[in-house]
N, CA, C and O atoms as a MOPAC input file, in Angstrom:
PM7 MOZYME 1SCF
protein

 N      0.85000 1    -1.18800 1     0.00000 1
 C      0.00000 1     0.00000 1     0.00000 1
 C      0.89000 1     1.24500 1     0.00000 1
 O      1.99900 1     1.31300 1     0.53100 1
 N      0.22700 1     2.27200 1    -0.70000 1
 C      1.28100 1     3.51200 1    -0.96100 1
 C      0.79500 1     4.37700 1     0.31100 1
 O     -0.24700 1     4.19600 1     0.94200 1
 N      1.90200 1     5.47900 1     0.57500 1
 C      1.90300 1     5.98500 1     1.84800 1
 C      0.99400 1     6.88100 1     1.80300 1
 O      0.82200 1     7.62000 1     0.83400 1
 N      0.22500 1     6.90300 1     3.00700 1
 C     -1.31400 1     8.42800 1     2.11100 1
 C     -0.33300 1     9.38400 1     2.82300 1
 O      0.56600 1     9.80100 1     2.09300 1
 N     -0.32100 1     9.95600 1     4.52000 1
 C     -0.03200 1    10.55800 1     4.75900 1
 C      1.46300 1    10.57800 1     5.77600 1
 O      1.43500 1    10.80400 1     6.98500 1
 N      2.50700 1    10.34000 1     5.11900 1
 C      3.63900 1     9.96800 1     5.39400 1
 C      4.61400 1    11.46100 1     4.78400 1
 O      5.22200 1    11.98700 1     5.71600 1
 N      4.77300 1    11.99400 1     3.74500 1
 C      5.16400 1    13.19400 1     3.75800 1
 C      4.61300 1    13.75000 1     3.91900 1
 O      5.28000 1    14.78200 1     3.83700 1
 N      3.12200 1    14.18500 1     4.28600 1
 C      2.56700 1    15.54300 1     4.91700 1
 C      2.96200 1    15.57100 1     6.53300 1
 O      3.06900 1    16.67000 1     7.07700 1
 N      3.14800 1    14.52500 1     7.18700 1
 C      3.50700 1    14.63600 1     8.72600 1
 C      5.07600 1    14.62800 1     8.80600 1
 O      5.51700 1    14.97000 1     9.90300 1
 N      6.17700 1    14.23600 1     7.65800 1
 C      7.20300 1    14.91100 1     7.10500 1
 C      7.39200 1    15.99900 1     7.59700 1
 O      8.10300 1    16.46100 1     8.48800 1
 N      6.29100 1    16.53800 1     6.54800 1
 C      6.12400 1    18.24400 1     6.20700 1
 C      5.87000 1    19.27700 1     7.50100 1
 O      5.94400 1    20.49900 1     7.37500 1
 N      5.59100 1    18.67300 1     8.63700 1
 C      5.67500 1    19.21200 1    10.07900 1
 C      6.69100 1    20.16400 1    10.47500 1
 O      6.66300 1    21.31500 1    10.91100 1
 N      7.97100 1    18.98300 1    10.07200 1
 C      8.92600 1    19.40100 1    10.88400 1
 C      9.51200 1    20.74100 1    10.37400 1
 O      9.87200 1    21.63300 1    11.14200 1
 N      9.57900 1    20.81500 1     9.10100 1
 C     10.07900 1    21.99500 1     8.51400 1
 C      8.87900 1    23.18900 1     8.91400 1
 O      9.08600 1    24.30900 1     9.38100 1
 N      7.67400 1    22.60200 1     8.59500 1
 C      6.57400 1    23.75000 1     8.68100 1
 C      6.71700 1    24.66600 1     9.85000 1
 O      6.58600 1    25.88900 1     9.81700 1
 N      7.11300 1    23.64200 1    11.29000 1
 C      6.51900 1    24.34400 1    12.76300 1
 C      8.34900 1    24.43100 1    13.19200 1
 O      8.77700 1    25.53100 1    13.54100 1
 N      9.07000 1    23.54000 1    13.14900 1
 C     10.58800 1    23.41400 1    13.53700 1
 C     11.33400 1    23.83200 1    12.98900 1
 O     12.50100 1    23.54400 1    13.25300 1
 N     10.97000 1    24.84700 1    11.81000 1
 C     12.42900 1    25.28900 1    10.59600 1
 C     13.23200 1    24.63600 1    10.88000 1
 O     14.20500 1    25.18700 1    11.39600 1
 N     13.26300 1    23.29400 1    10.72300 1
 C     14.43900 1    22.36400 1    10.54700 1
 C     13.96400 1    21.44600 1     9.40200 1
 O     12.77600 1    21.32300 1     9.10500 1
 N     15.50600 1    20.48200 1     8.45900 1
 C     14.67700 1    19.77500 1     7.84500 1
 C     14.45700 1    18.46900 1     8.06600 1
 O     15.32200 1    17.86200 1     8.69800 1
 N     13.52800 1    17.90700 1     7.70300 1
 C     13.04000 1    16.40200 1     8.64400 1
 C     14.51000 1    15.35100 1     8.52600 1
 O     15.34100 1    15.29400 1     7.62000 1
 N     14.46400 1    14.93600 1     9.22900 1
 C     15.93300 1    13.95600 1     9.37100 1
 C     14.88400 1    12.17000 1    10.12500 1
 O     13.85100 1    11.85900 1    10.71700 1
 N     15.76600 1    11.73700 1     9.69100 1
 C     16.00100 1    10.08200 1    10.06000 1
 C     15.13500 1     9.68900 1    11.40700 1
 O     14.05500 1     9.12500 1    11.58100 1
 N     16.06500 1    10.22300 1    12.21700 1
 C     15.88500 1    10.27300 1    13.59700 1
 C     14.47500 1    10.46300 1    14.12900 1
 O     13.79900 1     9.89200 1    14.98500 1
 N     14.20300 1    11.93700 1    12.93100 1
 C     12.41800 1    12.31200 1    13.60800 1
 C     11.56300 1    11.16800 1    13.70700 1
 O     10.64700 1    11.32600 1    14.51300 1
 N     11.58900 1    10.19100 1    13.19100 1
 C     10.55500 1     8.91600 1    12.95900 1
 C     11.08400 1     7.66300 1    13.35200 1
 O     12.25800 1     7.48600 1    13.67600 1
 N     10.33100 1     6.92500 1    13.32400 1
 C     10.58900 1     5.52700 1    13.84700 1
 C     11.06600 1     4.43400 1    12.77900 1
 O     10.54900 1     4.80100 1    11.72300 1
 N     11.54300 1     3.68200 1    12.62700 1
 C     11.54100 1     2.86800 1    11.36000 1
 C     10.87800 1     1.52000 1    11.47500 1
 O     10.93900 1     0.66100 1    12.35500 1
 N     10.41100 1     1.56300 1    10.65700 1
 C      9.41500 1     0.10900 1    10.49000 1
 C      9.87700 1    -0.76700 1    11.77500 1
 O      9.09400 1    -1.12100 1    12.65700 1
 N     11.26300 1    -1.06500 1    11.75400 1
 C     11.20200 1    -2.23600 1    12.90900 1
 C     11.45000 1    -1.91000 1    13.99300 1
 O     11.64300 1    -2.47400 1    15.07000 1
 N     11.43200 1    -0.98300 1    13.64600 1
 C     11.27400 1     0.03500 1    15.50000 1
 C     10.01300 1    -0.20400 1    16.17400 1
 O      9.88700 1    -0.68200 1    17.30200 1
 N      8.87500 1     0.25400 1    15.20600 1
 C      7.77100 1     0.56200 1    15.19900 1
 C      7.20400 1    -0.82300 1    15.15000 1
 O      6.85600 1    -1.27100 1    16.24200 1
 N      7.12400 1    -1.20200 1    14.63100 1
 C      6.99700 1    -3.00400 1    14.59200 1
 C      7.22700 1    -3.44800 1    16.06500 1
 O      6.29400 1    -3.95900 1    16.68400 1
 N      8.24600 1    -3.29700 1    16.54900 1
 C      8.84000 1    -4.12000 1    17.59500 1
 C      8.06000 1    -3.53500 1    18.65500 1
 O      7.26600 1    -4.26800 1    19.24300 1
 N      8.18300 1    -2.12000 1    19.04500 1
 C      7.07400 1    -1.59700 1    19.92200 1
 C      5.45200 1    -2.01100 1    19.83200 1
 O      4.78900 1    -1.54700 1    20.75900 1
 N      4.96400 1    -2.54100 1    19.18600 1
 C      3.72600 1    -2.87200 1    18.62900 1
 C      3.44400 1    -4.17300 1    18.85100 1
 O      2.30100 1    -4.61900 1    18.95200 1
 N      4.64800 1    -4.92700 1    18.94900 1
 C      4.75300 1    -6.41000 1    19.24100 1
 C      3.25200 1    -6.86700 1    20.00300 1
 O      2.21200 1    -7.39800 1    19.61300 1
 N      3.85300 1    -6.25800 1    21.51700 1
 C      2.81700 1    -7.00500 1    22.23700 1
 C      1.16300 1    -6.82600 1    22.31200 1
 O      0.26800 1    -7.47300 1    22.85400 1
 N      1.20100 1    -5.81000 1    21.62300 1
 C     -0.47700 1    -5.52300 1    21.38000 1
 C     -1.32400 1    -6.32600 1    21.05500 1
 O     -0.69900 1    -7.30100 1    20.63900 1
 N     -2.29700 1    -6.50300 1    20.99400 1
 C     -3.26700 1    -7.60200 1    20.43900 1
 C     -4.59900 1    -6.84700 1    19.40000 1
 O     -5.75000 1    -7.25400 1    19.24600 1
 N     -3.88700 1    -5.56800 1    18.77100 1
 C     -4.56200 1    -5.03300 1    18.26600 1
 C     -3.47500 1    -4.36100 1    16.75800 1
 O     -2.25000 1    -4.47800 1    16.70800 1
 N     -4.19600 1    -3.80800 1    15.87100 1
 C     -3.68400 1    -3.41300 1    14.56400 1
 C     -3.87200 1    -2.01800 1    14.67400 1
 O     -4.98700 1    -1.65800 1    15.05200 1
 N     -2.95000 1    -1.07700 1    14.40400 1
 C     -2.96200 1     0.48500 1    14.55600 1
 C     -3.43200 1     0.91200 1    13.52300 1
 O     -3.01800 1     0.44200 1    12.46300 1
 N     -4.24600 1     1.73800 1    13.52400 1
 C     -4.62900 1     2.38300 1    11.48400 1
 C     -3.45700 1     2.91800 1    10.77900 1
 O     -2.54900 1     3.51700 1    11.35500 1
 N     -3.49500 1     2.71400 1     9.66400 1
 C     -2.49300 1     3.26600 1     8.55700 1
 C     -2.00400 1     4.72000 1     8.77300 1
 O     -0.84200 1     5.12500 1     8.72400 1
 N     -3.16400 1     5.43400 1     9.02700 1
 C     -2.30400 1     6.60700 1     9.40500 1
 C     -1.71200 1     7.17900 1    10.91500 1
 O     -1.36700 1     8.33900 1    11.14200 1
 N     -1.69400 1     6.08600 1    11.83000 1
 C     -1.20900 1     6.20500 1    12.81900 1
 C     -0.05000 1     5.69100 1    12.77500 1
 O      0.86500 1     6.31200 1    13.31600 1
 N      0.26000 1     4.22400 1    12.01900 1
 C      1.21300 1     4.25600 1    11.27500 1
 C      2.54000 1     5.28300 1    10.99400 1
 O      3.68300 1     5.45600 1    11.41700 1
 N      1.70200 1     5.78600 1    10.09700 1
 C      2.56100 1     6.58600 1     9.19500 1
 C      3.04100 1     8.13000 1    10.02700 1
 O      3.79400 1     9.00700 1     9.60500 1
 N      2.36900 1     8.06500 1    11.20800 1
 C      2.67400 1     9.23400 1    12.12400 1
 C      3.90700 1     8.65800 1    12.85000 1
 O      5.00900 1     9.20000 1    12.76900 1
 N      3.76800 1     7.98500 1    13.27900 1
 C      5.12300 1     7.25800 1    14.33400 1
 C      6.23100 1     7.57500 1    13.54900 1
 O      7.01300 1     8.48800 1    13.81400 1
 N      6.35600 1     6.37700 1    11.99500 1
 C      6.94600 1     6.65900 1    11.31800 1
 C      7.99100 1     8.13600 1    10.58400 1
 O      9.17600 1     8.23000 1    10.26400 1
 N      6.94100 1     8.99800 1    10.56200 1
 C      7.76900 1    10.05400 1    10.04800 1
 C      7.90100 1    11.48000 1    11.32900 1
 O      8.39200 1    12.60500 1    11.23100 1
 N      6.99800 1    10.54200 1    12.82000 1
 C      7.37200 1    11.98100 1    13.68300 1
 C      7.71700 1    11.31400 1    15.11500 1
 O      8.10200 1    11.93800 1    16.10400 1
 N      7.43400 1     9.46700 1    15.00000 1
 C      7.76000 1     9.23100 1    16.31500 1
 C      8.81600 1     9.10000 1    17.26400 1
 O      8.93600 1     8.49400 1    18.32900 1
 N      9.72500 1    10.02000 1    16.41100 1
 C     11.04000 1    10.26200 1    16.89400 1
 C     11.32300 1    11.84400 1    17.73100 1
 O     12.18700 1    12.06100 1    18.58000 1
 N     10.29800 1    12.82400 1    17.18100 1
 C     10.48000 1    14.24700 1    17.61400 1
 C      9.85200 1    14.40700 1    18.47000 1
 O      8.66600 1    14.12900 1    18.29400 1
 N     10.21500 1    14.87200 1    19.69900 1
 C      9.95100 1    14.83600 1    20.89000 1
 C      9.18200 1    16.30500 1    20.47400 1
 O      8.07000 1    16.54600 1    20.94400 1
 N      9.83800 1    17.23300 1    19.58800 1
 C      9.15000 1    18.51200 1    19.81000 1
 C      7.97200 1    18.70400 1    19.07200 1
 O      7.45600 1    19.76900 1    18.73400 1
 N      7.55100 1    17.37800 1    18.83000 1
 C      6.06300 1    17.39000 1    17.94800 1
 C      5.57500 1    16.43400 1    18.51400 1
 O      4.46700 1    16.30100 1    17.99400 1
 N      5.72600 1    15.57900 1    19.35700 1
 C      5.51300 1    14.09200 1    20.02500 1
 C      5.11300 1    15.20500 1    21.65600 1
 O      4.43600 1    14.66100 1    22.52800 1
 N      5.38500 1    16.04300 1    21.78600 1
 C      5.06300 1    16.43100 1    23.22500 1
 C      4.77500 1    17.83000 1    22.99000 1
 O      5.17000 1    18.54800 1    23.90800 1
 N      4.22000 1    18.41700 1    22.05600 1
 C      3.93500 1    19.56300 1    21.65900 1
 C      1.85400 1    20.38000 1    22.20000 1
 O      0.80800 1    20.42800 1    21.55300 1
 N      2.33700 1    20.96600 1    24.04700 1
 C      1.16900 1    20.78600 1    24.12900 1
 C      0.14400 1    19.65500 1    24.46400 1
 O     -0.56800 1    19.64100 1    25.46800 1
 N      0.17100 1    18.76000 1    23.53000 1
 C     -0.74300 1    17.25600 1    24.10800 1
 C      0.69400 1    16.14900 1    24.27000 1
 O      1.76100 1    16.28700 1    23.67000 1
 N      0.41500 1    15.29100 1    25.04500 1
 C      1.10900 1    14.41400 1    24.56600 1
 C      1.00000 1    13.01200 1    23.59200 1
 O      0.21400 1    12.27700 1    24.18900 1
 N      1.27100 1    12.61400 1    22.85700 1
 C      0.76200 1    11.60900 1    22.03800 1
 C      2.02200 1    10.18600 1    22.66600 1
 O      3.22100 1    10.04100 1    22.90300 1
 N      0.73600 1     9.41000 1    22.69100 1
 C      1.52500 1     8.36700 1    23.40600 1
 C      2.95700 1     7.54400 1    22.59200 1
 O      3.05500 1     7.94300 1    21.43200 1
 N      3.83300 1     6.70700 1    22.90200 1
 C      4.96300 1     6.16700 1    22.48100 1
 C      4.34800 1     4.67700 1    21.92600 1
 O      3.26300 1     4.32700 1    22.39000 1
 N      4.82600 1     4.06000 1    21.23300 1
 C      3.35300 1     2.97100 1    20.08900 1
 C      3.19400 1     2.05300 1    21.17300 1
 O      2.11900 1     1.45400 1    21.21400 1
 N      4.18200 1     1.78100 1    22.20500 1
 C      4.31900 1     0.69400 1    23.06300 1
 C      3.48600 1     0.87300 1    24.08700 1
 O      3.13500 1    -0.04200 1    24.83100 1
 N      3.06400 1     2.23600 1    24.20400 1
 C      2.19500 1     2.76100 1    25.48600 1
 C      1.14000 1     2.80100 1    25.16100 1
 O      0.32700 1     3.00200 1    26.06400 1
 N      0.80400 1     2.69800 1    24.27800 1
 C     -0.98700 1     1.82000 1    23.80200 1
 C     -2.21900 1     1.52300 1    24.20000 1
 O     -2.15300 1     0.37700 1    24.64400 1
 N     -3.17000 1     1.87100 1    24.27700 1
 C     -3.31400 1     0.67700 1    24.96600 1
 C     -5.27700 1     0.98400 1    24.65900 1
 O     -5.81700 1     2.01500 1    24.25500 1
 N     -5.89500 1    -0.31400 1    25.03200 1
 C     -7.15500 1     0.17800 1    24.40300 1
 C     -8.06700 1     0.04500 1    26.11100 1
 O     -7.65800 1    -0.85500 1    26.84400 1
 N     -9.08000 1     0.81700 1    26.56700 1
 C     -9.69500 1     1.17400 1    27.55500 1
 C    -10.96900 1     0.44500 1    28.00600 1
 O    -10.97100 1    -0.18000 1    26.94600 1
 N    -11.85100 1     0.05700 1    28.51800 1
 C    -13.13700 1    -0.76900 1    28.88000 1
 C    -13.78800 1    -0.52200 1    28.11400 1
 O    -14.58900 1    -1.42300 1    27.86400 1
 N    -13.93200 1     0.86200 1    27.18100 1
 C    -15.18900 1     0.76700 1    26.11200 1
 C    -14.74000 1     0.62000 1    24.85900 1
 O    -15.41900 1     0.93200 1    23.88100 1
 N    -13.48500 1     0.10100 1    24.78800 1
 C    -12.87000 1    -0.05000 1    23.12800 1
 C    -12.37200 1     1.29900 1    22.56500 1
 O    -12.84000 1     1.65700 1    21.48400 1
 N    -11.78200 1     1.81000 1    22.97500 1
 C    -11.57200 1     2.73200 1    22.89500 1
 C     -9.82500 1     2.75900 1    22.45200 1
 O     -9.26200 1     2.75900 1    23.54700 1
 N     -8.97400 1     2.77700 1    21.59200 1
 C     -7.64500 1     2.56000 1    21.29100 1
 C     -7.23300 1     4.09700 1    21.73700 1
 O     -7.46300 1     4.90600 1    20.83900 1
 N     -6.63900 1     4.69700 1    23.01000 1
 C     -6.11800 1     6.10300 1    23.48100 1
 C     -4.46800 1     5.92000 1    22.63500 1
 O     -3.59800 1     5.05800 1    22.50900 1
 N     -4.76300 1     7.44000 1    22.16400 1
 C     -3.00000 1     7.54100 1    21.63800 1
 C     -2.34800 1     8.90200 1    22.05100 1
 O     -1.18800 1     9.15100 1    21.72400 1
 N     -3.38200 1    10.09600 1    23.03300 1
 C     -3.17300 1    11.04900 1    22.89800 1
 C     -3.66400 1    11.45100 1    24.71800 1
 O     -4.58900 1    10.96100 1    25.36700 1
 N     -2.89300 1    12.24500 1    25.03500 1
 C     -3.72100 1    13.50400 1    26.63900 1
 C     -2.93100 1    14.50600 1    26.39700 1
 O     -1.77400 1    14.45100 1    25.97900 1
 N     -3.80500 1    15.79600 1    26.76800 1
 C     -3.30900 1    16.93400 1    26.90400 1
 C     -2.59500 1    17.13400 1    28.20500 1
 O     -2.77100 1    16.51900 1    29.25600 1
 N     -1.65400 1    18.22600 1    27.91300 1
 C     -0.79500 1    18.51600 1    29.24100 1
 C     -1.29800 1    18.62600 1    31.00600 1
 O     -0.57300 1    18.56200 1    31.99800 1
 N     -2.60000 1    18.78600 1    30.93300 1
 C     -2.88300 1    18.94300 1    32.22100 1
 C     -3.79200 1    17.46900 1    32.28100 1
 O     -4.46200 1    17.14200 1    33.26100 1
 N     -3.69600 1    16.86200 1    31.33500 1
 C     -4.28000 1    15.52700 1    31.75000 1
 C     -5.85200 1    15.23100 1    32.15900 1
 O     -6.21700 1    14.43900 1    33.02800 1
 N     -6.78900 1    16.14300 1    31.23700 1
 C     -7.83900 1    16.56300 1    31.41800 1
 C     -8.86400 1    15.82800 1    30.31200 1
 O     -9.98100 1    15.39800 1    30.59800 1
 N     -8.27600 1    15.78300 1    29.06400 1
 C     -8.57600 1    15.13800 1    27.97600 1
 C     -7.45000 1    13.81500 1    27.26400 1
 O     -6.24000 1    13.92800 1    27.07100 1
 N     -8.27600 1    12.67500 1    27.00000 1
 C     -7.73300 1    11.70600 1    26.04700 1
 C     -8.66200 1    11.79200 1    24.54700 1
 O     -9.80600 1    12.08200 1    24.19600 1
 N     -7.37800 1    11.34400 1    23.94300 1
 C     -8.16000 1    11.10500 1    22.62400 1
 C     -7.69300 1     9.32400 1    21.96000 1
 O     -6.73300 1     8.59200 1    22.20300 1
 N     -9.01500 1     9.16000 1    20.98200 1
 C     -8.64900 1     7.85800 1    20.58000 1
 C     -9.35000 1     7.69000 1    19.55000 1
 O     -9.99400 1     8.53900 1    18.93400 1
 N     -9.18700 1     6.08400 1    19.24800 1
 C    -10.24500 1     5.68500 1    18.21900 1
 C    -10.99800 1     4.47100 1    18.60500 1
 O    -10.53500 1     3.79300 1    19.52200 1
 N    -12.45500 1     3.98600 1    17.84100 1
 C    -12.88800 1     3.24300 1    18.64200 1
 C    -12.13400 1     2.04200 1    17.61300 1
 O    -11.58600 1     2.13100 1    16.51400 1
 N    -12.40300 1     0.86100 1    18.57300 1
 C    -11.52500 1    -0.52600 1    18.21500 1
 C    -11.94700 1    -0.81600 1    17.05800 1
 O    -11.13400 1    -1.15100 1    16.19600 1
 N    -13.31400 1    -0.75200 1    16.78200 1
 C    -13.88900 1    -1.15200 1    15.87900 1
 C    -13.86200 1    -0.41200 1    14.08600 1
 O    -14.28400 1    -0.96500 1    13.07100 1
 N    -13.15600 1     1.10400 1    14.21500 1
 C    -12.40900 1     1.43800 1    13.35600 1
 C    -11.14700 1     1.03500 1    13.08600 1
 O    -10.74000 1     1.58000 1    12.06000 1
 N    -10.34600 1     0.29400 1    13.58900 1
 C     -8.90600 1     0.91800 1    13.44600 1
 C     -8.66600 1    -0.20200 1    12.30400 1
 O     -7.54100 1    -0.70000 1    12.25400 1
 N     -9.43500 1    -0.53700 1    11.58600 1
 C     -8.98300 1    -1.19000 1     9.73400 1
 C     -9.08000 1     0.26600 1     8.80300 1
 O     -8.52000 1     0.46700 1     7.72600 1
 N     -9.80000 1     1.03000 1     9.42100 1
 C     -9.86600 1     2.49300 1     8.42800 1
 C     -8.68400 1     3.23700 1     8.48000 1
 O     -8.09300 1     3.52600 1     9.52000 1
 N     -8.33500 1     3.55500 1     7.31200 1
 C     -7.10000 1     3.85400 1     7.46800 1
 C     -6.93000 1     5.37800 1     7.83900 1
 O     -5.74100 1     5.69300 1     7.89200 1
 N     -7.73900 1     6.32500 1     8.08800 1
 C     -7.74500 1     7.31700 1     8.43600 1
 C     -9.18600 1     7.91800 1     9.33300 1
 O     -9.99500 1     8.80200 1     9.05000 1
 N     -9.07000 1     6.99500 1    10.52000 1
 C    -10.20600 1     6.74600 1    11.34500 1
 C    -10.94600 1     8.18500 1    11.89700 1
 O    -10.47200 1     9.19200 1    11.37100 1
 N    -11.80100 1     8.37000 1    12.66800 1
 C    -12.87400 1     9.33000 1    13.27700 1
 C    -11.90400 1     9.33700 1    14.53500 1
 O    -11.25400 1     8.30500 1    14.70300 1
 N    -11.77800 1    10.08500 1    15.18600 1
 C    -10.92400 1    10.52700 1    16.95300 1
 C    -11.94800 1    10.46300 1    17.68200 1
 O    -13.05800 1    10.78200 1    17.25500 1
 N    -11.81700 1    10.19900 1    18.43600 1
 C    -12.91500 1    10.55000 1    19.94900 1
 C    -12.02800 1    11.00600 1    21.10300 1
 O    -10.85800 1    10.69100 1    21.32100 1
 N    -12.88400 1    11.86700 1    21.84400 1
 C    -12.26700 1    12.23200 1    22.82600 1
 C    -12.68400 1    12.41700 1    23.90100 1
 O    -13.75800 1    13.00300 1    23.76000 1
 N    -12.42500 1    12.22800 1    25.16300 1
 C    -12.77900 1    11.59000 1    26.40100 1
 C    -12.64000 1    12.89300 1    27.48700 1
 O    -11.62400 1    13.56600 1    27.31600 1
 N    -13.43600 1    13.27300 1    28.45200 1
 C    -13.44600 1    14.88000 1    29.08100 1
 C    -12.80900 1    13.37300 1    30.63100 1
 O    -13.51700 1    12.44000 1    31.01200 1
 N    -11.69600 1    13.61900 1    31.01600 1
 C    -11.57100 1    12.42600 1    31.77300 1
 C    -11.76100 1    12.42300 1    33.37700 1
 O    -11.36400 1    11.48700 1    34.07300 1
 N    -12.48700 1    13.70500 1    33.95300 1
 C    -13.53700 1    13.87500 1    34.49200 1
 C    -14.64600 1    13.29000 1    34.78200 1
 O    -15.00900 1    13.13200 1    35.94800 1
 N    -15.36700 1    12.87000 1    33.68900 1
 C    -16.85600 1    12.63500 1    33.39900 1
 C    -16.32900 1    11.29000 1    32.96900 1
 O    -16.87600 1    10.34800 1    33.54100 1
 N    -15.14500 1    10.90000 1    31.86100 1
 C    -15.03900 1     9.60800 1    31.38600 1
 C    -16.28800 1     9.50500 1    30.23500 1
 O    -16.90500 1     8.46000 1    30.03100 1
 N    -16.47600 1    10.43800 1    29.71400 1
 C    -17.11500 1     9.96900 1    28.52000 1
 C    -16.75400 1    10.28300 1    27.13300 1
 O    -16.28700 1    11.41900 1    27.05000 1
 N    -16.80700 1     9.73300 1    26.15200 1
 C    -16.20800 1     9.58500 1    25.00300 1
 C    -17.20000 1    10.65700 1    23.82100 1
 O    -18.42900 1    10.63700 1    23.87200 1
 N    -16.64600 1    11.29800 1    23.08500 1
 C    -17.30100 1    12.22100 1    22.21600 1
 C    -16.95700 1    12.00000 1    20.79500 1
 O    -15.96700 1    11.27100 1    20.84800 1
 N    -17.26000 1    12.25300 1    19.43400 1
 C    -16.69300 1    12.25400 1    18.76700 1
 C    -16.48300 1    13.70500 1    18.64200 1
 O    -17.11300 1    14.63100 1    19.15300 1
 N    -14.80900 1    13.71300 1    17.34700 1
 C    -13.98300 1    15.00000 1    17.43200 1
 C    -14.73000 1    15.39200 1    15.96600 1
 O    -14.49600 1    16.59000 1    15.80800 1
 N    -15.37600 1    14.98800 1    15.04300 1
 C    -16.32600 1    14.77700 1    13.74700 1
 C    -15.07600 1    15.14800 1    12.82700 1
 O    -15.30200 1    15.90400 1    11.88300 1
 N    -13.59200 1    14.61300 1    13.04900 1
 C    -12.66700 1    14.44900 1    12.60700 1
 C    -11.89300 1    13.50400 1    12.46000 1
 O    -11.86600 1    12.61900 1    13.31500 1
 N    -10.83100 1    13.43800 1    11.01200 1
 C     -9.98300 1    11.54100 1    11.60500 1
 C     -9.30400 1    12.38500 1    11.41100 1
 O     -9.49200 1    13.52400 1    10.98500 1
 N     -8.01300 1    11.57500 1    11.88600 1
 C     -6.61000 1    11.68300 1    12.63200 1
 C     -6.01700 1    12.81400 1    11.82800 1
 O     -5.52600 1    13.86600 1    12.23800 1
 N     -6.16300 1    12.38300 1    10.62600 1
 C     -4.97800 1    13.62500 1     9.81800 1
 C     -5.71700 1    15.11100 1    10.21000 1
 O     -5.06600 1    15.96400 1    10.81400 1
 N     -6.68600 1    15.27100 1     9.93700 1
 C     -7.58300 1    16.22400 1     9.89700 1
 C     -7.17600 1    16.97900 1    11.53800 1
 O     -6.90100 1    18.15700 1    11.76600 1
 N     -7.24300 1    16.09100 1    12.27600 1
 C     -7.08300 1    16.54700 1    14.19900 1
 C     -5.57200 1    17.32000 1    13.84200 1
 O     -5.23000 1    18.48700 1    13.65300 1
 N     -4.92000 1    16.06900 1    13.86200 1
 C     -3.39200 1    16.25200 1    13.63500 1
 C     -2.90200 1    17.45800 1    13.22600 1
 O     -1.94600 1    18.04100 1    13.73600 1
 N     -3.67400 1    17.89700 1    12.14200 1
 C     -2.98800 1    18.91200 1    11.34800 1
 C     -3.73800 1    20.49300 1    12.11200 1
 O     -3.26400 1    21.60600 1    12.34300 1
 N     -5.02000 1    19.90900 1    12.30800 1
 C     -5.31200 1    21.16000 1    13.04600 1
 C     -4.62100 1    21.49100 1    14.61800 1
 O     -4.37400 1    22.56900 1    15.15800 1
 N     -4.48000 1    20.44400 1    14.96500 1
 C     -4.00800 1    20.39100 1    17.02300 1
 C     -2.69600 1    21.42300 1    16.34300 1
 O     -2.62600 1    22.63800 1    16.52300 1
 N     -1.71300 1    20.58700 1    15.53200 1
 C     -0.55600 1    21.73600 1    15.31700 1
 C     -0.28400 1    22.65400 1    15.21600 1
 O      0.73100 1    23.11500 1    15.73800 1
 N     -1.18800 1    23.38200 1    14.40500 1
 C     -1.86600 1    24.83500 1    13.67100 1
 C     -2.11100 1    25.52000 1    14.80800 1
 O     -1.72200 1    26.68000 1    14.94900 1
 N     -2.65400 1    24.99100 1    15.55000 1
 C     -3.64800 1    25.83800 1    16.87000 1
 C     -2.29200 1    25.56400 1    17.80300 1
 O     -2.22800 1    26.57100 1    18.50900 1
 N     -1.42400 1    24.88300 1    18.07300 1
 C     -0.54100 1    24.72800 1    19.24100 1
 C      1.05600 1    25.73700 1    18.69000 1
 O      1.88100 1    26.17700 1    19.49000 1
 N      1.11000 1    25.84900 1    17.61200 1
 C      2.08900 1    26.56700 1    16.75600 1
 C      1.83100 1    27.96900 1    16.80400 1
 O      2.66500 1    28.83100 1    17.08300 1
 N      0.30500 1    28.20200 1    16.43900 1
 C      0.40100 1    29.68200 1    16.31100 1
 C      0.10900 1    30.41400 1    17.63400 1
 O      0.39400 1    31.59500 1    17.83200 1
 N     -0.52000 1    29.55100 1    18.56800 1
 C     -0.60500 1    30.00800 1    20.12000 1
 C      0.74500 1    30.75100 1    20.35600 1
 O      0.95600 1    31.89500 1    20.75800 1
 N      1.75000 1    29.57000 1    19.91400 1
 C      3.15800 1    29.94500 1    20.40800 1
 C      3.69100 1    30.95200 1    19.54000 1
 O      4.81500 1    31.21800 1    19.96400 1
 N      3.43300 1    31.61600 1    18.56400 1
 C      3.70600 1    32.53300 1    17.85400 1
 C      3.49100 1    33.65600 1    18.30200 1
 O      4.28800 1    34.59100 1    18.37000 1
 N      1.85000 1    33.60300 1    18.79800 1
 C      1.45200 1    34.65400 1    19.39900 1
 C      1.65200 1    35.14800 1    20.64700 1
 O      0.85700 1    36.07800 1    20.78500 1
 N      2.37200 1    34.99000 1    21.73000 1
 C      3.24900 1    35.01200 1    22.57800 1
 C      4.03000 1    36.28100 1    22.83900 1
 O      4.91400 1    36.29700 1    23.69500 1

């Protein structure tokens, strides 16, 4: 299968880091593989392809939310696959189990307070690209 969104999360690092994407920023297949080992579940394609080309940059991997490490995984009592909490640990985000063959699934997100699950009426790339936008230009505006 060809990569859908593998150089647009590339395209991060230069966009928000004026740096240019290097090796290091991402994980490599058997990195990523090997962390994934023990799961008993299949990650969507474009979660995938996020590890891959950013699960190496800490300054986009902890930017504001934190997005979990592939090994830290893990899916919750209502099926719920969490990959994401914000800094004060107030909100999770995820997908439900029952998506994650779509390769560019719907997010949900959890007020973890209340513990209830919402949809974000967004999939991943779509969140992704906006969480950045909004966490980038905050910091611009500064």
């Amino acid at each position: 299968m060809t990569d859908m969104f593998l150089e647009k999360f590339k395209a991060l690092v230069p966009k928000y880091l004026e740096d240019e994407w290097q090796e290091a920023d991402g994980l490599t297949p058997e990195e990523l593989d090997k962390a994934l080992a023990d799961h008993q579940f299949q990650i969507p394609l474009v979660l995938r392809e996020f590890y891959l080309a950013l699960g190496g940059c800490e300054d986009l991997m902890e930017a504001y939310h934190y997005f979990w490490d592939p090994e830290e995984l893990e899916v919750d009592d209502e099926g719920i696959l969490m990959f994401l909490e914000d800094e004060e640990e107030q909100f999770t985000w995820g997908f439900r189990v029952g998506d994650l063959s779509v390769p560019d699934p719907i997010v949900y997100r959890r007020n973890n307070a209340r513990g209830q699950w919402k949809s974000e009426e967004g999939t991943f790339s779509e969140f992704v690209f906006d969480m950045f936008e909004w966490a980038f230009e905050d910091e611009e505006e500064e």
